[in-house]
C-alpha beads as a LAMMPS data file, in Angstrom:
LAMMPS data file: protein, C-alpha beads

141 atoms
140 bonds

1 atom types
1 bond types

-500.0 500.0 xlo xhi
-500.0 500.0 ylo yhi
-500.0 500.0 zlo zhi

Masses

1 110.0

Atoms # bond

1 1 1 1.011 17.947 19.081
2 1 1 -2.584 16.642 19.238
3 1 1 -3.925 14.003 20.856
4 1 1 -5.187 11.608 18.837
5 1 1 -8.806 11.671 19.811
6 1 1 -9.092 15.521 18.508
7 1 1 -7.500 14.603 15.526
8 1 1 -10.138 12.198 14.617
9 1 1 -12.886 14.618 16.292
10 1 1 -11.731 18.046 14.188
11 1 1 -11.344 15.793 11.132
12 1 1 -7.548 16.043 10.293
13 1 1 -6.979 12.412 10.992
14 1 1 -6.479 9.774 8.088
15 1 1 -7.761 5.347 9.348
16 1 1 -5.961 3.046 7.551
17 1 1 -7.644 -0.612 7.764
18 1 1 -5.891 -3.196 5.656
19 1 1 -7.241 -6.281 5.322
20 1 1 -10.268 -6.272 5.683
21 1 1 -10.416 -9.975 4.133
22 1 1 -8.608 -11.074 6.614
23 1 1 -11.449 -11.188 9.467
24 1 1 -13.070 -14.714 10.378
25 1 1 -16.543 -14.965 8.495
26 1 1 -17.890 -15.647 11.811
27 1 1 -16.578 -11.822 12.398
28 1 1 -17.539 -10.078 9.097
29 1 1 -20.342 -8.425 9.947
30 1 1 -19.218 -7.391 12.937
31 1 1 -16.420 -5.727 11.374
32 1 1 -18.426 -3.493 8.799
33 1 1 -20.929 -2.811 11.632
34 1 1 -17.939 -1.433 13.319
35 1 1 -16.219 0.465 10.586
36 1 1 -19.811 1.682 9.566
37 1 1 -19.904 3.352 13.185
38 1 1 -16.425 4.522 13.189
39 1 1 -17.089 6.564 9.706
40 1 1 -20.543 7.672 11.089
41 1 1 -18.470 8.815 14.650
42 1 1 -15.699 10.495 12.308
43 1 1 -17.407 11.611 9.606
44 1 1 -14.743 14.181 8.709
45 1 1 -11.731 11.812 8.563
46 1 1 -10.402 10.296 5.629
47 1 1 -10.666 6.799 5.598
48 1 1 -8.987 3.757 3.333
49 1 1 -9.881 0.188 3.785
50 1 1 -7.918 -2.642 2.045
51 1 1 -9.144 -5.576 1.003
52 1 1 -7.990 -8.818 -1.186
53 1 1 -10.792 -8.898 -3.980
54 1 1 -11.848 -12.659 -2.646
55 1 1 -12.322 -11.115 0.498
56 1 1 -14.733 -8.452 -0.261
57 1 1 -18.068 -8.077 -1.795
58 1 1 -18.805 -5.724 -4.048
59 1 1 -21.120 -2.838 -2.485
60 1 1 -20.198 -3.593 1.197
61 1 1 -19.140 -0.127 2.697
62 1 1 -21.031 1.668 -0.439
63 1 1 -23.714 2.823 1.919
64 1 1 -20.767 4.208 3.880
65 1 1 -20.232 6.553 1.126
66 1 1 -16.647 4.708 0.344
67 1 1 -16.009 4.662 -2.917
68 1 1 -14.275 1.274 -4.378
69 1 1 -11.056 0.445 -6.559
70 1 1 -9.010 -2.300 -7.693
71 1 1 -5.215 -2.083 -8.026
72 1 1 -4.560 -2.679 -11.833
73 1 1 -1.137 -4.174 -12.707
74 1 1 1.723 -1.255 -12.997
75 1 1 3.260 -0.953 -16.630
76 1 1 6.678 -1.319 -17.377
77 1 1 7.091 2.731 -17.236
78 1 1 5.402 2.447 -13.991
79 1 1 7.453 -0.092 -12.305
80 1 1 10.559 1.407 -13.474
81 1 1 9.628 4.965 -11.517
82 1 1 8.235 2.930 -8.514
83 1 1 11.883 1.094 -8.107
84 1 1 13.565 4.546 -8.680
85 1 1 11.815 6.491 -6.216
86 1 1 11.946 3.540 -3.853
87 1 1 15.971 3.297 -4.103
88 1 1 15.731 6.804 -3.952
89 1 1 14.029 7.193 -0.688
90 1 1 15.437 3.789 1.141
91 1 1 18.781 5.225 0.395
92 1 1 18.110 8.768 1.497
93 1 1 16.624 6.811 4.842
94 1 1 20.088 5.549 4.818
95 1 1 21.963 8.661 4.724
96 1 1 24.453 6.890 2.903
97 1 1 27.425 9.229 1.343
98 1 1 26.812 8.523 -2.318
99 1 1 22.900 7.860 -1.805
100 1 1 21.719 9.279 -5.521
101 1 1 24.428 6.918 -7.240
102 1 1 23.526 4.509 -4.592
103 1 1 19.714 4.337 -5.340
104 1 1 20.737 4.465 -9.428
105 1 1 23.093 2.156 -9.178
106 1 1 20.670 -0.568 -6.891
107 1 1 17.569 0.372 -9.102
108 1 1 18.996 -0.151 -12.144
109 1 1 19.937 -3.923 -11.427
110 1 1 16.585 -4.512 -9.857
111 1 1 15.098 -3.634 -12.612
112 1 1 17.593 -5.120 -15.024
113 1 1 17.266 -8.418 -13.348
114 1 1 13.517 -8.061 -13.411
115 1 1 13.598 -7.384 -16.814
116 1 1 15.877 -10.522 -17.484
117 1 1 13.436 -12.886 -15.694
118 1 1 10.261 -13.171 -17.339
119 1 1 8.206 -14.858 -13.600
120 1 1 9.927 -12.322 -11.927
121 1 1 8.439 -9.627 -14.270
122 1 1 5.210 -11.111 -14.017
123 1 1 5.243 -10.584 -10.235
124 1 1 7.007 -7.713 -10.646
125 1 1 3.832 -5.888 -11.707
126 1 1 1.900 -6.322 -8.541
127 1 1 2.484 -3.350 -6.314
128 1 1 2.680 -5.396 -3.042
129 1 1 4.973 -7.839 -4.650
130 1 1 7.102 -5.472 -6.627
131 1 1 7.660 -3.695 -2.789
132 1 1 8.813 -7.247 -1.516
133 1 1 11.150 -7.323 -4.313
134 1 1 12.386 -3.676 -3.745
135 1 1 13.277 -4.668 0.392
136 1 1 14.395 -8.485 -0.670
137 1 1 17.338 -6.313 -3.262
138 1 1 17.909 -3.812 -1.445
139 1 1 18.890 -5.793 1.929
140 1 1 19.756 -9.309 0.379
141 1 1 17.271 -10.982 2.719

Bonds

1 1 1 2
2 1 2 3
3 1 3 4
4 1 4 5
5 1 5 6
6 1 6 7
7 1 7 8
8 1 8 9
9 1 9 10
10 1 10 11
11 1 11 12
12 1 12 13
13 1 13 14
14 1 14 15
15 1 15 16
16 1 16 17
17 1 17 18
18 1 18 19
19 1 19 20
20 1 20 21
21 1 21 22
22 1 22 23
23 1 23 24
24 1 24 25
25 1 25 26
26 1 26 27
27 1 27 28
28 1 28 29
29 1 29 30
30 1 30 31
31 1 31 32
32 1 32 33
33 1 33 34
34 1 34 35
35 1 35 36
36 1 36 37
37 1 37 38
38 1 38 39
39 1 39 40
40 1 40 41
41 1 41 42
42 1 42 43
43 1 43 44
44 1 44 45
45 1 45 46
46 1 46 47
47 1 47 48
48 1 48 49
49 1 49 50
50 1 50 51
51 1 51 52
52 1 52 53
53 1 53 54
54 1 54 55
55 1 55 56
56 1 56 57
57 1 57 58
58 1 58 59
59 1 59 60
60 1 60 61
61 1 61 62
62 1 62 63
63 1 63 64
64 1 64 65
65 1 65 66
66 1 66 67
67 1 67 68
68 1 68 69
69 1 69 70
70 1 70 71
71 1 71 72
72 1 72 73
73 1 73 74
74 1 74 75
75 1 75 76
76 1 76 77
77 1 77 78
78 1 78 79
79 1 79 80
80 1 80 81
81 1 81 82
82 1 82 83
83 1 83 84
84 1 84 85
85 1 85 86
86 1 86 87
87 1 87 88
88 1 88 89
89 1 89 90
90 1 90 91
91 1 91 92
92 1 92 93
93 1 93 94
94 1 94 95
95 1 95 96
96 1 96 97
97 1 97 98
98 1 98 99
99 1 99 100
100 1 100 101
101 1 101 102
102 1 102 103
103 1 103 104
104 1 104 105
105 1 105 106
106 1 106 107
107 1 107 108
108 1 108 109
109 1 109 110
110 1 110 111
111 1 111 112
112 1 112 113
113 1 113 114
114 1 114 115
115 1 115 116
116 1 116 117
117 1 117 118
118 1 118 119
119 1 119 120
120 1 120 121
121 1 121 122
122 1 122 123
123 1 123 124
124 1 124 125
125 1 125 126
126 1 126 127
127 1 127 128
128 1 128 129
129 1 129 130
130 1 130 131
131 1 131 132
132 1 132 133
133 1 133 134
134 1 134 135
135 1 135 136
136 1 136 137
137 1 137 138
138 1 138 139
139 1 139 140
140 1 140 141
């Protein structure tokens, strides 16, 4: 297995930053300074930086060459695959005996009691949030 520095140094290595919002403004600056130099160092390597949209100005890391997107809210076809495939694999993590009837059985009420509560739905589109509500189900937390 590599070591970590040639992975970033040959280029095969993806940098995931999230929150990027989340530094003090005193601290901003220095934080794009520093992921300017880390993209310049690594120029190869895949990078993805996260960001609430209050948190970020438009055009920051543009120079960077990153290119910018905003999460739009998941359909109802959407959300009903995401809470499939997440049964699906939380179940297959679980190596549970019945884990396909399992993750149908556990998506279909999450999304039957999404369905069934109209604030819930609304949240329920939201990627982050719909993931909280995926663990929360799953694990009664």
């Amino acid at each position: 297995m590599s070591r970590p520095t040639n992975c970033l140094g040959d280029g095969r290595a993806l940098i995931l930053l999230d929150g990027l919002d989340e530094c003090e403004k005193a601290n901003h600056e220095k934080a794009l300074a520093w992921l300017r130099d880390l993209t310049n160092s690594f120029p190869d390597c895949r990078f993805l930086v996260t960001s609430r949209p209050a948190g970020y100005q438009t055009g920051e890391l543009r120079g960077c060459g990153y290119a910018e997107a905003e999460l739009q809210p998941l359909g109802s076809e959407q959300l009903r695959a995401c809470v499939r495939r997440w049964y699906r694999a939380a179940e297959e993590v679980a190596r549970t005996t019945e884990a396909e009837a399992s993750a149908e059985r556990g998506a279909k009420d999450l999304i039957d009691r999404i369905q069934g509560t109209p604030s819930v739905a609304s949240m329920a589109t939201n990627p982050l949030l719909l993931f909280v509500l995926c663990v929360v189900h799953r694990y009664r937390l």
